[in-house]
Structures are given as C-alpha cells and as structure tokens.
C-alpha positions in Angstrom: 32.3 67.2 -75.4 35.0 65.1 -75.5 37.3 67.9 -74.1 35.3 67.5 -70.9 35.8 63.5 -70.1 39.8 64.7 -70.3 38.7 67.5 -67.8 39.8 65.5 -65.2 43.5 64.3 -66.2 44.1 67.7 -67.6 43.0 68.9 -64.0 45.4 66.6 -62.2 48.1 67.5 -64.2 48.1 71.0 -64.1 47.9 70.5 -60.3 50.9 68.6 -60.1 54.1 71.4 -59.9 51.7 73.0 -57.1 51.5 70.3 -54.9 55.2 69.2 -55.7 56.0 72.8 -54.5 54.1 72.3 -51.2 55.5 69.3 -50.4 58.8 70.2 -51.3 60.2 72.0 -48.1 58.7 69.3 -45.1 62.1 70.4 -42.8 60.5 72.0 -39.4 63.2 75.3 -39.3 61.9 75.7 -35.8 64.8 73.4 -34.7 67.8 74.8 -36.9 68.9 76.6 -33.2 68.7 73.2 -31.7 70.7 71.9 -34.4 73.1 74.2 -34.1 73.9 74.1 -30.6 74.0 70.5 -31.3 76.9 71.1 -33.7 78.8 73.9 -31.6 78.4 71.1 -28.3 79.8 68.1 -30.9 82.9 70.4 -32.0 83.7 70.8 -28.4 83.4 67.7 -27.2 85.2 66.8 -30.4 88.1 68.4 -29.7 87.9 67.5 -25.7 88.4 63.9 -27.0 91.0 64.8 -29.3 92.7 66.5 -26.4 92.6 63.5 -24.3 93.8 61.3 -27.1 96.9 63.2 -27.9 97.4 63.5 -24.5 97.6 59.8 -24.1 99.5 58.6 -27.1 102.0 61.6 -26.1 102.9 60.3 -22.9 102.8 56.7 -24.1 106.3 55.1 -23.7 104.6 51.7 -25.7 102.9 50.4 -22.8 100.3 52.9 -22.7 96.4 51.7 -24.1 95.2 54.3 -25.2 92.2 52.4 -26.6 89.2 54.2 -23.8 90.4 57.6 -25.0 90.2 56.7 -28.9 87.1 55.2 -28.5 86.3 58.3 -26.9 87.2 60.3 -29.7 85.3 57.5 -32.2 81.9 58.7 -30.4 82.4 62.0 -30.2 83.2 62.2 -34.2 79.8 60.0 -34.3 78.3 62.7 -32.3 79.8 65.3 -34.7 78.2 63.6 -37.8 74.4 63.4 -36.5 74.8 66.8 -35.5 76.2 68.2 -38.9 73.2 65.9 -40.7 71.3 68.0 -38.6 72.0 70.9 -39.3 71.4 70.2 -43.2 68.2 69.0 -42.9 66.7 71.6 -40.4 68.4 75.1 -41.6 68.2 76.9 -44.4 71.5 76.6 -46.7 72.3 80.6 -47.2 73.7 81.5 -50.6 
C-alpha cells in the first residue's frame, strides 16, 4: 500500500520527458518565409549601403563626411542581424 501514496511522484515523473518534448519546439514555422524574405531584403539593402559608402569614401579627397552613408550602412547591418536571428528561431535548421 505504500507503493500507492508514491503513485503520484512516480506519475509526475514519468510524465516529465513527454511534456519536455511538447514544449520543446514553441517556434511558429509558419513565418520562416517571412523570415526569409526578411534576410534576402537585409542582404540587399546591406550591400546598397555598402555601395553608397564606398562610393563616398572613394571620391573623398579628405574633406568628404561620409558619416550619413556609414551610419547608413551601421543600420542596415542592424537590419541584417534581426533578420538572420530570425531566421534561426523560425526555420527549421536542415542537416
């Protein structure tokens, strides 16, 4: 009879691995496309910035600021990062 006042405990943990696998996987795949695009959009807008940047600096004789166009670039790397973090936490890594 004692058996049966454990009952409980022994219930909860033999319960535990299958709710840990439930709860394992809460990313919504439904926006990896999203993501995606995100990313593909970021890259370009990356190397837009980049562009305009190199553009700048190239033609600078040292009285050019080329400050606008690196802060440019600064968001668009920002941009880049979100968008990558994105993409790992809504798709599926494949193997």
């Amino acid at each position: 009879m004692g058996w049966l006042k454990r009952a409980p405990i022994l219930v909860a943990v033999l319960a535990l691995p299958a709710i840990a696998a439930c709860s394992a996987d809460t990313t919504d795949h439904r926006y990896c496309d999203v993501s995606r695009t995100g990313y593909k959009n970021a890259l370009a807008e990356v190397s837009q910035a980049l562009g305009k940047y190199s553009s700048c600096i190239g033609r600078a004789t040292g009285y050019a600021d080329c400050s606008g166009q690196f802060d440019y670039l600064r968001s668009a790397q920002a941009n880049l990062n979100r968008s990558v973090s994105d993409v790992g936490q809504y798709c599926p890594t494949v193997q």
